[in-house]
N, CA and C atoms of all chains as a GROMACS GRO file, in nm:
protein
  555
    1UNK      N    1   1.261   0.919  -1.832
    1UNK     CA    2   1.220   0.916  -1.693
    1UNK      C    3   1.156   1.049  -1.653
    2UNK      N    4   1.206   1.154  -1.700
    2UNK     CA    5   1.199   1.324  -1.666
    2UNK      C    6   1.008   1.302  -1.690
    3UNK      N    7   0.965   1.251  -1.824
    3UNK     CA    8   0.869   1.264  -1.845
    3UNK      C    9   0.759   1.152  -1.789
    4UNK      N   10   0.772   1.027  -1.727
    4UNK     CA   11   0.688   0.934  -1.644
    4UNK      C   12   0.677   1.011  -1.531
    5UNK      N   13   0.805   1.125  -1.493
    5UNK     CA   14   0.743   1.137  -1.329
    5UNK      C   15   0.667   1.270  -1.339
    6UNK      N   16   0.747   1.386  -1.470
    6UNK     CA   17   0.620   1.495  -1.481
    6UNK      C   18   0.458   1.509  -1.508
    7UNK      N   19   0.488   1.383  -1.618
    7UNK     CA   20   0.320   1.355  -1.693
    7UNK      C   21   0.232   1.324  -1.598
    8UNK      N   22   0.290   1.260  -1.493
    8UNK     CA   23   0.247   1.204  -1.367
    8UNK      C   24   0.213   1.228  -1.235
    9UNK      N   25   0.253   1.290  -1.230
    9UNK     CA   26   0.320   1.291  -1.062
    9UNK      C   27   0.316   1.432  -1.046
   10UNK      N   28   0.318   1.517  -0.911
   10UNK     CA   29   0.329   1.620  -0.851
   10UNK      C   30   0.474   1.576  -0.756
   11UNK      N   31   0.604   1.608  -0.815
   11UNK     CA   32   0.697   1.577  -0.763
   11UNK      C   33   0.781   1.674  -0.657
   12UNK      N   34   0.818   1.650  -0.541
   12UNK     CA   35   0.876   1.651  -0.441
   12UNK      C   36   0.999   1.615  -0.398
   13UNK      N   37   1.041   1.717  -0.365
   13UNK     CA   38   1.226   1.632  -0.333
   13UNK      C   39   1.211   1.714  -0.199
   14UNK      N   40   1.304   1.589  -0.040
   14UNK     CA   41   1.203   1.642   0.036
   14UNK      C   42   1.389   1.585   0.094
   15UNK      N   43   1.479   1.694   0.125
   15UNK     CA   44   1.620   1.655   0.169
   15UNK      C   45   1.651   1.647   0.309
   16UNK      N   46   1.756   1.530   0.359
   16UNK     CA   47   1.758   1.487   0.525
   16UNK      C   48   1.781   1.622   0.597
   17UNK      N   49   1.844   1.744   0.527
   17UNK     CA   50   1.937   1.844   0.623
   17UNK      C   51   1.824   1.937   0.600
   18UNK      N   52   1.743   1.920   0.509
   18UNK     CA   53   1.646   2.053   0.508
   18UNK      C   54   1.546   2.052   0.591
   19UNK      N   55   1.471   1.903   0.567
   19UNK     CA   56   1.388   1.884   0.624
   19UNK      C   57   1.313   1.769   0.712
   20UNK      N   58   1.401   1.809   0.813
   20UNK     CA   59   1.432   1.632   0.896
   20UNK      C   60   1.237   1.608   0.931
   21UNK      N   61   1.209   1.662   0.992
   21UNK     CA   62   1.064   1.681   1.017
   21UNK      C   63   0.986   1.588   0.933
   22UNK      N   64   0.986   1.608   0.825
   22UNK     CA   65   0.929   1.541   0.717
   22UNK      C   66   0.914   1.344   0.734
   23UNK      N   67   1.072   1.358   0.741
   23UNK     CA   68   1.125   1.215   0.714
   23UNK      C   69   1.056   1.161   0.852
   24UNK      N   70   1.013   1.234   0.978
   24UNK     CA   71   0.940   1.189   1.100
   24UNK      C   72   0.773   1.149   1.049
   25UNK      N   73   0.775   1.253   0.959
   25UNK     CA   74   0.600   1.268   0.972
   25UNK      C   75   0.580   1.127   0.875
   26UNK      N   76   0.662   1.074   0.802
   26UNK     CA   77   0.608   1.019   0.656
   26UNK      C   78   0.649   0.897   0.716
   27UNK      N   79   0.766   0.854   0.807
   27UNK     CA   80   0.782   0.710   0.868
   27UNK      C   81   0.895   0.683   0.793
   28UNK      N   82   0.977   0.785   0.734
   28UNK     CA   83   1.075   0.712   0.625
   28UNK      C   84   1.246   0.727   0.738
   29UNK      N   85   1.288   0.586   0.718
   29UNK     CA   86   1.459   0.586   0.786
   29UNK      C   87   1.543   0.603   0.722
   30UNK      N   88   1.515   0.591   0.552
   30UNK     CA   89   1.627   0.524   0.497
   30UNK      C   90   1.572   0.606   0.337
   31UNK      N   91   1.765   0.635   0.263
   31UNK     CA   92   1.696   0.703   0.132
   31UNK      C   93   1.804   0.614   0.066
   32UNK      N   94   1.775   0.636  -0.079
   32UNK     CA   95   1.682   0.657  -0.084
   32UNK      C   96   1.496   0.628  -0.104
   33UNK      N   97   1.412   0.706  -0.038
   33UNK     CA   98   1.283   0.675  -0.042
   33UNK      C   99   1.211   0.761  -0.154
   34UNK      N  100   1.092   0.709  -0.212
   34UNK     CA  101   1.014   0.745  -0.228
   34UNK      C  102   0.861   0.751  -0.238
   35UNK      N  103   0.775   0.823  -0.187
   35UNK     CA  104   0.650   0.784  -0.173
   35UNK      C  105   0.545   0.840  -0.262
   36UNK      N  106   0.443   0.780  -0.260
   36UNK     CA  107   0.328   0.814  -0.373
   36UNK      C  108   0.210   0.831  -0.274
   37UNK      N  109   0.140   0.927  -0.279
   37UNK     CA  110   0.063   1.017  -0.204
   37UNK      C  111  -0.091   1.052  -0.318
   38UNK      N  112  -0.164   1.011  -0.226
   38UNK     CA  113  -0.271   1.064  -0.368
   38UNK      C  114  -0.351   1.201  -0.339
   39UNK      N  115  -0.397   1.259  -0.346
   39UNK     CA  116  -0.446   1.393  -0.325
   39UNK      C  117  -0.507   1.475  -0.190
   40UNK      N  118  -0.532   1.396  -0.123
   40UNK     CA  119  -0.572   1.400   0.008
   40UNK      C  120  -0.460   1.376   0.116
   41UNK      N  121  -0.340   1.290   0.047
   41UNK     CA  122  -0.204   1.294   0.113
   41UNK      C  123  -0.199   1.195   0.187
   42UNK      N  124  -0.290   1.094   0.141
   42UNK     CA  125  -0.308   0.996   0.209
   42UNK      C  126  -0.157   0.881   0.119
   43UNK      N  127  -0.086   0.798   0.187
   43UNK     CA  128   0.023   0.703   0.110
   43UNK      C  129  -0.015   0.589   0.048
   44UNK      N  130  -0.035   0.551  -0.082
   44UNK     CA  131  -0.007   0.461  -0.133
   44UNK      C  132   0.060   0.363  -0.239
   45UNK      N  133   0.187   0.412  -0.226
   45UNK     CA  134   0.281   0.302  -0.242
   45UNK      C  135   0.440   0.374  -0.200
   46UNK      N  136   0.467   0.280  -0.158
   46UNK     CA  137   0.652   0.296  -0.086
   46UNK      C  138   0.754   0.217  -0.189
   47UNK      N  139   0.835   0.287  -0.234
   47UNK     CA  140   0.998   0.295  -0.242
   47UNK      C  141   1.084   0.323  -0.215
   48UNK      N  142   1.136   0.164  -0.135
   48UNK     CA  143   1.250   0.208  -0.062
   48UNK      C  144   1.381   0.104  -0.113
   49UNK      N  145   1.535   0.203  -0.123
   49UNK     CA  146   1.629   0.175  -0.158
   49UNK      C  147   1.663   0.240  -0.310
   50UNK      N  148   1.756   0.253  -0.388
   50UNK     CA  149   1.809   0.259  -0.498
   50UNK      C  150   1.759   0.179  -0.590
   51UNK      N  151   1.685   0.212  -0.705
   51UNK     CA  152   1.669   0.125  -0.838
   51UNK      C  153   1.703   0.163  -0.965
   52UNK      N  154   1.768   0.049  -1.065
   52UNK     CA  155   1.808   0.088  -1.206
   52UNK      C  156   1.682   0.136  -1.244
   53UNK      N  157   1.676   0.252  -1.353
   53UNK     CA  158   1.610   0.366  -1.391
   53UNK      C  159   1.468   0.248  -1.461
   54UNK      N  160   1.472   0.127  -1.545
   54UNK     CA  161   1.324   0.042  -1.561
   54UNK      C  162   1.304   0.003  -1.433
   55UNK      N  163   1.347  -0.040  -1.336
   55UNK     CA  164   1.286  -0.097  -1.229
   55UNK      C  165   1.228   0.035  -1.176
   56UNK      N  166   1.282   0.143  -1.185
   56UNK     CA  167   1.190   0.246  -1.066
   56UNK      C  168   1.110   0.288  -1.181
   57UNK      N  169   1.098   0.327  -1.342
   57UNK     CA  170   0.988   0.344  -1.399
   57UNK      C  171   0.862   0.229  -1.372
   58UNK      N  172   0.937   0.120  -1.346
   58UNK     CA  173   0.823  -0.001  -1.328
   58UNK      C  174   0.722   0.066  -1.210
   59UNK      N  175   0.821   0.054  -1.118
   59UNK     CA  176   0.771   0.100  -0.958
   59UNK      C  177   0.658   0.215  -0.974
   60UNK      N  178   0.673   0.334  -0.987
   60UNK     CA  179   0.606   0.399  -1.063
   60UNK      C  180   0.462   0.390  -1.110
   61UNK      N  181   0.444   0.302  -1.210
   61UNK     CA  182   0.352   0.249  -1.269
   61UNK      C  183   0.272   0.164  -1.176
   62UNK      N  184   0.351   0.059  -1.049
   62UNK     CA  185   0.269  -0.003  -1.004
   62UNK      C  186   0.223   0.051  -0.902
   63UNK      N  187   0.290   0.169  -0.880
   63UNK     CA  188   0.217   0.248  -0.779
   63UNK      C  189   0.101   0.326  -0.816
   64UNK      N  190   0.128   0.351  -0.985
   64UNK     CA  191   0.005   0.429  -0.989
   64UNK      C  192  -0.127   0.307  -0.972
   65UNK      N  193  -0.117   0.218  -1.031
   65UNK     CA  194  -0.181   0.103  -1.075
   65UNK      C  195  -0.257   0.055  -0.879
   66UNK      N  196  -0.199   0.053  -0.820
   66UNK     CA  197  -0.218   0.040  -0.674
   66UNK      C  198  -0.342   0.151  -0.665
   67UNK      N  199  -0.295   0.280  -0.690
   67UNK     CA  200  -0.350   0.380  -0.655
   67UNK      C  201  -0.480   0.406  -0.687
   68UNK      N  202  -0.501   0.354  -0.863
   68UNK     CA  203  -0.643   0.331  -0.885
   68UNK      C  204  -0.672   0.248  -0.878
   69UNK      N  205  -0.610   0.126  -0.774
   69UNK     CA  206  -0.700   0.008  -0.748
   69UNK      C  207  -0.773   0.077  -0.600
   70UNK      N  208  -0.670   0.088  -0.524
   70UNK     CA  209  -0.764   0.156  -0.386
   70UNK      C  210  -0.836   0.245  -0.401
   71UNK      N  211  -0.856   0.316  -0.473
   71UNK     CA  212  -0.978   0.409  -0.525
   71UNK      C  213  -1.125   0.356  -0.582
   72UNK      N  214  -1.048   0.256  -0.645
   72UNK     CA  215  -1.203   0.176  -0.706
   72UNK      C  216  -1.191   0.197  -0.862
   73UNK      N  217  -1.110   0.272  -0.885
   73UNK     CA  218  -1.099   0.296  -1.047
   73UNK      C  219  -1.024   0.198  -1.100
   74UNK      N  220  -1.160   0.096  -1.141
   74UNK     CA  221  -1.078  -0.082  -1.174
   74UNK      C  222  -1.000  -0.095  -1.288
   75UNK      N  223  -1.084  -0.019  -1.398
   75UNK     CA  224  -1.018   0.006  -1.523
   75UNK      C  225  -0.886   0.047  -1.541
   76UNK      N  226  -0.876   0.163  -1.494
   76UNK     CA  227  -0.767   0.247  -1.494
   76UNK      C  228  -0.624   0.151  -1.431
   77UNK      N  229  -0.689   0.111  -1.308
   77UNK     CA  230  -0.580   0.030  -1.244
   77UNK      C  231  -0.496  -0.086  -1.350
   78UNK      N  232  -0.624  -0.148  -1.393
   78UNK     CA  233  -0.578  -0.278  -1.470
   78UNK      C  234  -0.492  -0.246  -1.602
   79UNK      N  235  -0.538  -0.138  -1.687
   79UNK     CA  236  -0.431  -0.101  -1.755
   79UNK      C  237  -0.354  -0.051  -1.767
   80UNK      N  238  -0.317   0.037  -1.615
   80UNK     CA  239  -0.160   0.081  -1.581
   80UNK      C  240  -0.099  -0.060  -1.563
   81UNK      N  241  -0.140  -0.162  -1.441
   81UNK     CA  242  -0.074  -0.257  -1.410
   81UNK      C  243  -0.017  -0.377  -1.514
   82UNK      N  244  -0.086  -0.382  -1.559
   82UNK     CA  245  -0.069  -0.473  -1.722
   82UNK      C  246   0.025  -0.394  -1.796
   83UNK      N  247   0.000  -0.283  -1.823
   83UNK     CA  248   0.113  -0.221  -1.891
   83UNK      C  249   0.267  -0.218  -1.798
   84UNK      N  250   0.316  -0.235  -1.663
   84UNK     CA  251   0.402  -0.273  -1.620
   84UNK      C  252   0.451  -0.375  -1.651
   85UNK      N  253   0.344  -0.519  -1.669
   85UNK     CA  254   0.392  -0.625  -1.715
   85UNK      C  255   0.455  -0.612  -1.869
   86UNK      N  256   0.394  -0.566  -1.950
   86UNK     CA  257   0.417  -0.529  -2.124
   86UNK      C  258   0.546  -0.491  -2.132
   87UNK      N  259   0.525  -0.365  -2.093
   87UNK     CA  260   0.643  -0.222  -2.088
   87UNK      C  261   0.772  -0.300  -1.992
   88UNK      N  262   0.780  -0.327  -1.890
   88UNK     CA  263   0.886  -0.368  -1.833
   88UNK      C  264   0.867  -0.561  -1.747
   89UNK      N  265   0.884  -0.591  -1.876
   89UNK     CA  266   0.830  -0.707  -1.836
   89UNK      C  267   0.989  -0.802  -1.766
   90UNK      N  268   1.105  -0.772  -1.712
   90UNK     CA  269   1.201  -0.754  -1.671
   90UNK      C  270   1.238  -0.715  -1.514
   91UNK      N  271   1.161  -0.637  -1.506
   91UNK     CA  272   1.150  -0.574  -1.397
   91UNK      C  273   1.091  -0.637  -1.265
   92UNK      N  274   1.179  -0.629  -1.184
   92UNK     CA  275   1.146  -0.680  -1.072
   92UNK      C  276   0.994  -0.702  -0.990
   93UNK      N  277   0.968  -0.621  -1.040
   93UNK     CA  278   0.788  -0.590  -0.963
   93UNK      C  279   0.692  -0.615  -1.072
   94UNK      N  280   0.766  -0.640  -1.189
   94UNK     CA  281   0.618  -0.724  -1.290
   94UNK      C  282   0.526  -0.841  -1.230
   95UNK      N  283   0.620  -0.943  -1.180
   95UNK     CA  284   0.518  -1.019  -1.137
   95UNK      C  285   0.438  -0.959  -1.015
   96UNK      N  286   0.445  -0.878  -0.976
   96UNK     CA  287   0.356  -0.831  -0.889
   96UNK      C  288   0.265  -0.700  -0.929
   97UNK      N  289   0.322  -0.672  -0.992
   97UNK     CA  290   0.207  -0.617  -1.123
   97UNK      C  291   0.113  -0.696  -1.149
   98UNK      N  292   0.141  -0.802  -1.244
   98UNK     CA  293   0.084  -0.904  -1.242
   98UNK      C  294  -0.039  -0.972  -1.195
   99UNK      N  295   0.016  -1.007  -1.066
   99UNK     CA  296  -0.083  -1.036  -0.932
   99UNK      C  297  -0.192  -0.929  -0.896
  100UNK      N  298  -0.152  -0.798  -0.923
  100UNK     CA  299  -0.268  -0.708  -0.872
  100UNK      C  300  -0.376  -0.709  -0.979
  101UNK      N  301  -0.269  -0.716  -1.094
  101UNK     CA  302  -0.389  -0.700  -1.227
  101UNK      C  303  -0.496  -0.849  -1.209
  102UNK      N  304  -0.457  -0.922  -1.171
  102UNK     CA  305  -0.544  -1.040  -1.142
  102UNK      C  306  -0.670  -1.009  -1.081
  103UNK      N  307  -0.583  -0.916  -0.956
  103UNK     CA  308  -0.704  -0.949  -0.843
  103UNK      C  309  -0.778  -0.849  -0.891
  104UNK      N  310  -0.741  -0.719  -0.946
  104UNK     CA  311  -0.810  -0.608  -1.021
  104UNK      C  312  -0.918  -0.635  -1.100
  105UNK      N  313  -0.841  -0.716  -1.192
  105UNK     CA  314  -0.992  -0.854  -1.242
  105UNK      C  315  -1.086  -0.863  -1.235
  106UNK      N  316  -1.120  -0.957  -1.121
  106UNK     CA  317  -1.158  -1.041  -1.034
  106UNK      C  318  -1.254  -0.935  -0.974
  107UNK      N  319  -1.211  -0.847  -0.880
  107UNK     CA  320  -1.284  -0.692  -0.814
  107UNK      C  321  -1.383  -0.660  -0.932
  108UNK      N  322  -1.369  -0.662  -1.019
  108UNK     CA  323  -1.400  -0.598  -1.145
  108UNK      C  324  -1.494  -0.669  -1.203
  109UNK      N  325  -1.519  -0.771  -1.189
  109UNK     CA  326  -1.612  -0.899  -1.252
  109UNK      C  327  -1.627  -0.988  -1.151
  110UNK      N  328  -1.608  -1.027  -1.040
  110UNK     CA  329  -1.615  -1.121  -1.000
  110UNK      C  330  -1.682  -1.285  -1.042
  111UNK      N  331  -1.537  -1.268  -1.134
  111UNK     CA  332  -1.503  -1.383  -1.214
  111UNK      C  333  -1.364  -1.440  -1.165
  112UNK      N  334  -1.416  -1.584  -1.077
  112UNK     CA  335  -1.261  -1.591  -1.055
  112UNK      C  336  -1.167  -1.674  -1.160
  113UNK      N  337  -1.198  -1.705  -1.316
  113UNK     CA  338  -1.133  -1.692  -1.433
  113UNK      C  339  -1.020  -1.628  -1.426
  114UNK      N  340  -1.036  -1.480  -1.396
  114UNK     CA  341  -0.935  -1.413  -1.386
  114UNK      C  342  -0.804  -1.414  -1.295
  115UNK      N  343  -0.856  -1.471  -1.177
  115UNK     CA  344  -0.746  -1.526  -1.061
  115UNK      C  345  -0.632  -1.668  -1.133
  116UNK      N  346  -0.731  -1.737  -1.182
  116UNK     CA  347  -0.638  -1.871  -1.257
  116UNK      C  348  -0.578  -1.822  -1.357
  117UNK      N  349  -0.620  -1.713  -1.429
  117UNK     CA  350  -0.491  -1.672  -1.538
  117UNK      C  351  -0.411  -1.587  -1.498
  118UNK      N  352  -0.436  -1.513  -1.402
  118UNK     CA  353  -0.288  -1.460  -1.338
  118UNK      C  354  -0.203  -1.574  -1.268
  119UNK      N  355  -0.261  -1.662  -1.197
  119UNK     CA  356  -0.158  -1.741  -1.158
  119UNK      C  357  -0.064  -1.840  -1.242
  120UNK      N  358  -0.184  -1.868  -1.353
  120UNK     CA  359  -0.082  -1.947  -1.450
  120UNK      C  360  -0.014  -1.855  -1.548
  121UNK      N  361  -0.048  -1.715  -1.561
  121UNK     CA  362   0.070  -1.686  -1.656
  121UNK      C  363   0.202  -1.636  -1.553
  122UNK      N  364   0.184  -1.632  -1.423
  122UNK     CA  365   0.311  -1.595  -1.283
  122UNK      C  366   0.321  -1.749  -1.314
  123UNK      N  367   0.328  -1.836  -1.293
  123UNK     CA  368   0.338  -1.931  -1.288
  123UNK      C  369   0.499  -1.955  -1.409
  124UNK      N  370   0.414  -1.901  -1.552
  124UNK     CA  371   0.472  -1.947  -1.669
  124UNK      C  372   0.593  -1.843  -1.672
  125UNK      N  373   0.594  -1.728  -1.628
  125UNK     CA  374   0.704  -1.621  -1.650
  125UNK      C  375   0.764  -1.582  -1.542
  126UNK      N  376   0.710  -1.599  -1.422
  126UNK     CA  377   0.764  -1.583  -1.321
  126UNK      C  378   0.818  -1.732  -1.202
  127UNK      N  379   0.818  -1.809  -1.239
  127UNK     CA  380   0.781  -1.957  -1.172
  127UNK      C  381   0.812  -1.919  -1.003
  128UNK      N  382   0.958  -1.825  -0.974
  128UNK     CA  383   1.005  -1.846  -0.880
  128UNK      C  384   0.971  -1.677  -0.765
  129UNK      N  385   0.900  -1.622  -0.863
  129UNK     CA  386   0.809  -1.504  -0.754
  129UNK      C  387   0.750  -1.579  -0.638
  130UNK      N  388   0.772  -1.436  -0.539
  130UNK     CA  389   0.696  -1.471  -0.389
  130UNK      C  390   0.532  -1.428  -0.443
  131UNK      N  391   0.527  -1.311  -0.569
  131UNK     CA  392   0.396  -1.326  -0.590
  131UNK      C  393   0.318  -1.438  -0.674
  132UNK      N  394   0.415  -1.502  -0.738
  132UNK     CA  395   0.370  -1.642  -0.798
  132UNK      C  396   0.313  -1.775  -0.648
  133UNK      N  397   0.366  -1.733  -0.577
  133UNK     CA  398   0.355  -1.818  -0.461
  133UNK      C  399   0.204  -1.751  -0.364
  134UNK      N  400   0.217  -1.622  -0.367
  134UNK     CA  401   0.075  -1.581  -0.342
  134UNK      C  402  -0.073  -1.600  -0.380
  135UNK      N  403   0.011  -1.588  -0.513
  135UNK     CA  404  -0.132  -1.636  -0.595
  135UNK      C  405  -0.164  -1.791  -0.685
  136UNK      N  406  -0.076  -1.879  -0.562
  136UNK     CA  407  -0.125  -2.027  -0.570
  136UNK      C  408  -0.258  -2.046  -0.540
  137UNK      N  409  -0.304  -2.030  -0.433
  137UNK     CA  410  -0.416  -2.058  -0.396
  137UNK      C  411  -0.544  -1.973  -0.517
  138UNK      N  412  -0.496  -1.964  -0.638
  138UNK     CA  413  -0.606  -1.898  -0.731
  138UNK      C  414  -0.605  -2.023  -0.818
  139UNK      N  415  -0.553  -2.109  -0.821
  139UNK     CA  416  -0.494  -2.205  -0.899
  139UNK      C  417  -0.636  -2.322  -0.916
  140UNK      N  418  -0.725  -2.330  -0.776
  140UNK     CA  419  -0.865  -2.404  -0.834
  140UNK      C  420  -0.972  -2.300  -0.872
  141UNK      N  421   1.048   2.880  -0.016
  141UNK     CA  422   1.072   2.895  -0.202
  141UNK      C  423   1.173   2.892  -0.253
  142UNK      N  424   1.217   2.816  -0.394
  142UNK     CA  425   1.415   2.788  -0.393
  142UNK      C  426   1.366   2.926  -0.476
  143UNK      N  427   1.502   3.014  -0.463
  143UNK     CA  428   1.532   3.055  -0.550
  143UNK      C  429   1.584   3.051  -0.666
  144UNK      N  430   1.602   3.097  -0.807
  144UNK     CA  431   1.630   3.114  -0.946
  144UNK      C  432   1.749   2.981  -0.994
  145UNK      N  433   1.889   3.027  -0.858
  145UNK     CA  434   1.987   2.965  -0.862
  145UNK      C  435   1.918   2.808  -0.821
  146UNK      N  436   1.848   2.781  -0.703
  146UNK     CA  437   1.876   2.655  -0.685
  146UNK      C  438   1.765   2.541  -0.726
  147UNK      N  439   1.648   2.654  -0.849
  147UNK     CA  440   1.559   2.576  -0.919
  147UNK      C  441   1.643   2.576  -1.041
  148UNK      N  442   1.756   2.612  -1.108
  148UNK     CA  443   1.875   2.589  -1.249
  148UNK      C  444   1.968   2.485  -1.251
  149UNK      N  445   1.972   2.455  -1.100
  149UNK     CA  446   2.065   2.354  -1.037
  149UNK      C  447   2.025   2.241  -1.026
  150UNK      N  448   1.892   2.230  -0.971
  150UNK     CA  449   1.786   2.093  -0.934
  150UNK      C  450   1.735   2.073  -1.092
  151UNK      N  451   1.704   2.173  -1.195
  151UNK     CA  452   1.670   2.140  -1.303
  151UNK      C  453   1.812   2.107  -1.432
  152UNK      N  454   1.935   2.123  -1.378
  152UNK     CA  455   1.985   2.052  -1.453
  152UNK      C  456   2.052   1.917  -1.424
  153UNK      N  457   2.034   1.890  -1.286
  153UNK     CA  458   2.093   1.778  -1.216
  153UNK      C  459   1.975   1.696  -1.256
  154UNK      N  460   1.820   1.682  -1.309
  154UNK     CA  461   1.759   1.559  -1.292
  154UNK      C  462   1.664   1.597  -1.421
  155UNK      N  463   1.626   1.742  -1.475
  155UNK     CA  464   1.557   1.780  -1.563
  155UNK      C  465   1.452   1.798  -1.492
  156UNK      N  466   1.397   1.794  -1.387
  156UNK     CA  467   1.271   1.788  -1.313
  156UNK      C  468   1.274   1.875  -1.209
  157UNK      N  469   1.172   1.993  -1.226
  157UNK     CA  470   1.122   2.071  -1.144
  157UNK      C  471   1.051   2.042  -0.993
  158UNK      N  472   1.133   2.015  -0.895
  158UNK     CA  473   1.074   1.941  -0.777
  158UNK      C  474   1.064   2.061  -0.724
  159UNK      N  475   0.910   2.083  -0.630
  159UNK     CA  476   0.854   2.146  -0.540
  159UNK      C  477   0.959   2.112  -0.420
  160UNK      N  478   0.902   2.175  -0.257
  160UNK     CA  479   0.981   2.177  -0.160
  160UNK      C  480   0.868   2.160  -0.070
  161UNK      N  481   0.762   2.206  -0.123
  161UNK     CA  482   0.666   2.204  -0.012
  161UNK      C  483   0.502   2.127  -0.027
  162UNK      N  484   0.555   1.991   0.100
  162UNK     CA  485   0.408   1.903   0.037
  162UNK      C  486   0.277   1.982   0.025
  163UNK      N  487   0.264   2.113   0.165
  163UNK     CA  488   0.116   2.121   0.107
  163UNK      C  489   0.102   2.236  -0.019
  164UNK      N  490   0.179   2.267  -0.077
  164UNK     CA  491   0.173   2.324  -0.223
  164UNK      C  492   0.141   2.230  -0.289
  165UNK      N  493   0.234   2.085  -0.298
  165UNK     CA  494   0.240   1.998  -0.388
  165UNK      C  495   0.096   1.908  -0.389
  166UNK      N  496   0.016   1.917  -0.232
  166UNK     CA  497  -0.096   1.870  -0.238
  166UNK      C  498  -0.213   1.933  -0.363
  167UNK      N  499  -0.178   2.087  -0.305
  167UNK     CA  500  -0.281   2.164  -0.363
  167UNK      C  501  -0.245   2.131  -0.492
  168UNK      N  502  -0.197   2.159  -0.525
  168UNK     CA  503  -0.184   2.148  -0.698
  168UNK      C  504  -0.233   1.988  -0.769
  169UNK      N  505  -0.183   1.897  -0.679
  169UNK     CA  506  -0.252   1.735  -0.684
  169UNK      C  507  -0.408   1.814  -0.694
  170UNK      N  508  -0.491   1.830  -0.634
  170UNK     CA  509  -0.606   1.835  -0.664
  170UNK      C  510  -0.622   1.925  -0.756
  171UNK      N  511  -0.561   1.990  -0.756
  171UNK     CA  512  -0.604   2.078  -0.861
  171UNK      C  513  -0.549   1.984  -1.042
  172UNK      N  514  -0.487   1.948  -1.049
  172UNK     CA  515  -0.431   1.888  -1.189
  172UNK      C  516  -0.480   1.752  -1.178
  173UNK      N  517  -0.523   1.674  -1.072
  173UNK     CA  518  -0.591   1.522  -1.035
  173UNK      C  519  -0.420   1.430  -1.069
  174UNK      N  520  -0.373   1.444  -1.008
  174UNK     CA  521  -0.248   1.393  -1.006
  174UNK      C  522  -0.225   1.379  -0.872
  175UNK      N  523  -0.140   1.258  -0.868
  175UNK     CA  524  -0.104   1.214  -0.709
  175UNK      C  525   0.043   1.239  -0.700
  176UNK      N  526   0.111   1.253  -0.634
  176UNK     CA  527   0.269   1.356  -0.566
  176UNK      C  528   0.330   1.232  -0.506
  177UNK      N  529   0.428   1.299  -0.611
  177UNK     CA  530   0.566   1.166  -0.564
  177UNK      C  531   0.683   1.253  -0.460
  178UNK      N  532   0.688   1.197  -0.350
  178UNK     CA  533   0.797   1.244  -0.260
  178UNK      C  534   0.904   1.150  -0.254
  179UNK      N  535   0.986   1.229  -0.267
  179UNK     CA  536   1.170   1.185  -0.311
  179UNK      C  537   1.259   1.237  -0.194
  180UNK      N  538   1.241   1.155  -0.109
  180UNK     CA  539   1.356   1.160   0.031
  180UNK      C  540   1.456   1.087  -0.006
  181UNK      N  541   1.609   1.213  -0.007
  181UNK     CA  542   1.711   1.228  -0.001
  181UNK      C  543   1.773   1.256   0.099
  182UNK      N  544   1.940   1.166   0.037
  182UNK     CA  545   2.020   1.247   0.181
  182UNK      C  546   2.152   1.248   0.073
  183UNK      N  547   2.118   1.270  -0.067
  183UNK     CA  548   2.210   1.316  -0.133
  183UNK      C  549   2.281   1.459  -0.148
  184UNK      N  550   2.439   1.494  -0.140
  184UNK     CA  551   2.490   1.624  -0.146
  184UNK      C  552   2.401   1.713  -0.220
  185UNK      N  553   2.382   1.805  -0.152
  185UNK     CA  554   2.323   1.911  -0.241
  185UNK      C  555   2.391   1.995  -0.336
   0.00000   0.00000   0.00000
């Protein structure tokens, strides 16, 4: 773990008694949180609550994967996010890994090929995801 | 800035060298092209 969040990340530990201020500015109520910030300090992606150590490496990943999707860096995105599915294919937020890598796709080619095979492989491994249910409507 | 003691403490409780201050942690994001993970706690120190 030491090394997903160093290799990665510009990490921050940001405590209720030190620095209440913070927890105002960022919108956070509840820890524990953590947020992913991209260079400009702008937020994109939230964790919130306690997770076993693969589910928050997952998290992680789909945040980075988020991060170069809102950027436009399609590539990059799609094979962080896919590799969430691979690497922690267990993990709570794969199928929504999953789903982004679809639409990442799709952004990427606009081929909507790519929308029907994310939904049928959520479909096949995930049957009972809310993101399997999202990405019904990719299904014609 | 932590001092000696309470960057030996944070680095043996998690192995990870956490900053204290976002806009350090910004600067250095641009500077290394890395995006900054903030870890709000309300665990004992």
């Amino acid at each position: 773990m030491i090394e997903s969040v160093t290799s990665q990340f510009i990490p921050v530990k940001i405590h209720a008694k030190e620095q209440k201020e913070l927890f105002d500015k960022f919108n956070v109520h509840w820890t524990p949180t953590q947020l992913i910030l991209d260079s400009d300090g702008v937020e994109r992606h939230r964790i919130e609550g306690f997770l076993p150590v693969e589910d928050f490496l997952a998290q992680l990943s789909l945040g980075l994967g988020k991060l170069h999707f809102q950027k436009g860096n399609y590539d990059q995105s799609e094979r962080t996010l896919r590799d969430v599915v691979e690497s922690h294919p267990s993990a709570a937020c794969a199928a929504e890994a999953r789903y982004w890598a679809g639409a990442v796709a799709y952004k990427k080619t606009h081929d909507a090929k790519n929308l029907g095979e994310a939904y049928k492989e959520l479909q096949q491994s995930y049957p009972d995801s809310e993101w399997t249910k999202k990405a019904s409507v990719w299904s014609h | 800035m932590a001092d000696i003691s309470e960057l030996k403490d944070e680095i043996a409780a998690t192995g990870i060298v956490w900053l204290k201050n976002v806009d350090a942690a910004l600067k250095e994001a641009r500077t290394f092209g890395k995006p900054v993970l903030l870890d709000f706690s309300a665990a004992p120190m």
